[in-house]
C-alpha positions as protocol buffer text, in pm:
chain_id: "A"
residue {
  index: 1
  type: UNK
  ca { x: -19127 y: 19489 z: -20197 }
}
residue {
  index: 2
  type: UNK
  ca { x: -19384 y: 19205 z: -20126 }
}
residue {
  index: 3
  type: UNK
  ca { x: -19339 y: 18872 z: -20264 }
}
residue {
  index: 4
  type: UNK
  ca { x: -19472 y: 18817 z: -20620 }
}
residue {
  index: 5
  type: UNK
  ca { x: -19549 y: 18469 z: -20766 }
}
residue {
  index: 6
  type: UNK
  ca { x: -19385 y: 18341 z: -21156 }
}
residue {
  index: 7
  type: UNK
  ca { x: -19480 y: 18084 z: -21159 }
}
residue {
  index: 8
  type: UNK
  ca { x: -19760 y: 17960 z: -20937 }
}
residue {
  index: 9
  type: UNK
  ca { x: -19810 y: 17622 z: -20794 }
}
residue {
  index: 10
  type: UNK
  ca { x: -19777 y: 17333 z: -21077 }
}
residue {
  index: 11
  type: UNK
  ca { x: -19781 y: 16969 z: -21017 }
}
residue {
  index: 12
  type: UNK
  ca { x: -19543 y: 16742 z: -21142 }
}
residue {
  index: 13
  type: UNK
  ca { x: -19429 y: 16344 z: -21157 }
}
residue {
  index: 14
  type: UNK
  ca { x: -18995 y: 16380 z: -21102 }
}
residue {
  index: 15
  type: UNK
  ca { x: -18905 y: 16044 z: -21237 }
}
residue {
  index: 16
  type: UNK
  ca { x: -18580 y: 15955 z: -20999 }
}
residue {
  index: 17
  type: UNK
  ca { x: -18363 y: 15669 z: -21022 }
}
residue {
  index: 18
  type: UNK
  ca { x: -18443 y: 15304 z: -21070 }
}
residue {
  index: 19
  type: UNK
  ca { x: -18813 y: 15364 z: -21204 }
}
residue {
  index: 20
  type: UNK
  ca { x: -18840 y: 15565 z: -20894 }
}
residue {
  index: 21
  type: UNK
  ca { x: -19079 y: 15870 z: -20921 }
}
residue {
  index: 22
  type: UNK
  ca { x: -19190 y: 16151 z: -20688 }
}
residue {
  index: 23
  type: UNK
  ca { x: -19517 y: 16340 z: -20674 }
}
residue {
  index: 24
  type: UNK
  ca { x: -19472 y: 16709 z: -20605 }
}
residue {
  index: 25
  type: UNK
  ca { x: -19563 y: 17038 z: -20669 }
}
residue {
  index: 26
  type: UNK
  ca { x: -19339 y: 17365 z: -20762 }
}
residue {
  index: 27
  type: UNK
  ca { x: -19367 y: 17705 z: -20750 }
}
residue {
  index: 28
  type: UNK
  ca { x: -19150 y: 17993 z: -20846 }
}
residue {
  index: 29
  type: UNK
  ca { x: -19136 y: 18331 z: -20667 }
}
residue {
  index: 30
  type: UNK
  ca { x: -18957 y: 18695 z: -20607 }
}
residue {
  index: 31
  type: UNK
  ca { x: -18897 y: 18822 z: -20277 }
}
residue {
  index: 32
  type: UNK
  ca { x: -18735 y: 19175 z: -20332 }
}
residue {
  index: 33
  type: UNK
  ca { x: -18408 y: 19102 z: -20615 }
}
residue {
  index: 34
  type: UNK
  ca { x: -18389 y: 18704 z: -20523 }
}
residue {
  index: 35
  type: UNK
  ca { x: -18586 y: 18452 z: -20685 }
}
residue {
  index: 36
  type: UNK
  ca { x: -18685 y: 18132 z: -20525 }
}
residue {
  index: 37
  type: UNK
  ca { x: -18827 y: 17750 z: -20597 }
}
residue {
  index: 38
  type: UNK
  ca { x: -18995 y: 17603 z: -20342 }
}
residue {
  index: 39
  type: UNK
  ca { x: -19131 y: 17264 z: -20349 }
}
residue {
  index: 40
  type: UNK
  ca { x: -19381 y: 17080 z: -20123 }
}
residue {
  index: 41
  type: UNK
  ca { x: -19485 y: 16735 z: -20193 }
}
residue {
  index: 42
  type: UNK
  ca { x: -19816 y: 16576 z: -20266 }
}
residue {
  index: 43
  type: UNK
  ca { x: -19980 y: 16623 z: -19940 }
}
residue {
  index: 44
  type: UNK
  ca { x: -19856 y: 16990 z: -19911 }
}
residue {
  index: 45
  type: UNK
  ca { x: -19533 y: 16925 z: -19660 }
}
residue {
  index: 46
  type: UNK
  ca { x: -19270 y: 17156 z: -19767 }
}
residue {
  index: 47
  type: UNK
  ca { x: -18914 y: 16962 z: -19941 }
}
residue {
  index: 48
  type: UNK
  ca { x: -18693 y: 17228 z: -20000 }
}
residue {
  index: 49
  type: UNK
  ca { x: -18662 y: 17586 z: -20113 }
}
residue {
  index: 50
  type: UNK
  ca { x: -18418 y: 17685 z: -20346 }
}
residue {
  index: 51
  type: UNK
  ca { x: -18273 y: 18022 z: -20340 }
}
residue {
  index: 52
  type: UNK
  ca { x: -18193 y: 18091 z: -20745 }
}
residue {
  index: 53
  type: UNK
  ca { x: -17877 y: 18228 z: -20871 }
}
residue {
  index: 54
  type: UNK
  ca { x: -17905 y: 18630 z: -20962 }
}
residue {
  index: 55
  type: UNK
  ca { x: -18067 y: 18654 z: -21309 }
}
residue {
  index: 56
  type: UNK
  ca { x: -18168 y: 18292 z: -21347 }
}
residue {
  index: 57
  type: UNK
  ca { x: -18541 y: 18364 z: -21492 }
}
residue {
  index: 58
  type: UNK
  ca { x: -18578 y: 18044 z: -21713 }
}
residue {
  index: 59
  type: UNK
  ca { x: -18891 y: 17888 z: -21855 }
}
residue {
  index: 60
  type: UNK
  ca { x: -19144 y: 17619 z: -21746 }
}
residue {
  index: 61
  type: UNK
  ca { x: -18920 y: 17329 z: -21876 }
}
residue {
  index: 62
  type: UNK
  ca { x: -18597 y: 17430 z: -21730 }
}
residue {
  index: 63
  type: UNK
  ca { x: -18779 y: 17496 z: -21370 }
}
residue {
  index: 64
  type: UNK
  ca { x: -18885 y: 17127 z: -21444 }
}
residue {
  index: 65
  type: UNK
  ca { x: -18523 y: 17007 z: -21492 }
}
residue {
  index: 66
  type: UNK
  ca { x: -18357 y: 17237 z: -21179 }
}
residue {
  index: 67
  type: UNK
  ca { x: -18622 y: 17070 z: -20995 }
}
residue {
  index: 68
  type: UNK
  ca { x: -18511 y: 16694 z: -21065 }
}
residue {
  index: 69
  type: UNK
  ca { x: -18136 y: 16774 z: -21016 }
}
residue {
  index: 70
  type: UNK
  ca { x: -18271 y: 16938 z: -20659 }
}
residue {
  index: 71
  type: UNK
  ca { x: -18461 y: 16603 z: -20585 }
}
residue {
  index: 72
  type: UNK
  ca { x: -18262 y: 16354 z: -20667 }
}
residue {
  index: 73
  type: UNK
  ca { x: -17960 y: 16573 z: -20486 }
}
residue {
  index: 74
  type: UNK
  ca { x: -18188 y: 16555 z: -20140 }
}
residue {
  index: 75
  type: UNK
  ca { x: -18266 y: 16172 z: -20194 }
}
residue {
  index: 76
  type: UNK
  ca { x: -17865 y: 16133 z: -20205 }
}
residue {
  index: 77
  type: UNK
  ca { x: -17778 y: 16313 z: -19866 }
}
């Protein structure tokens, strides 16, 4: 199975700690069962890419909050 996009490429402002923010973009996708988010910042360099626990389909607010817990967990390592 080829990889299918569900959510494709939005842009968002993750406010961090500290009035700190982060320009990024998100997208959501399927390759075969797993579901992924990947996220690139502003000038298209890729962050991180999250694999997504089995049957974790959520909506466009809840991809916004996984994605601020995955920042502000890579800005703490």
């Amino acid at each position: 199975m080829a990889r299918a996009t569900i959510q494709d490429w939005t842009d968002s402002i993750v406010l961090l700690k500290f009035d700190q923010h982060r320009d990024v973009k998100y997208q959501v996708y399927r390759e075969q069962d797993t579901h992924f988010l990947e996220v690139r910042d502003d000038v298209d360099t890729h962050i991180h890419t999250l694999e997504l626990p089995d049957g974790m389909k959520l909506d466009r607010t809840s991809y916004e909050v996984l994605l601020r817990y995955v920042l502000l967990d890579l800005a703490a390592a």
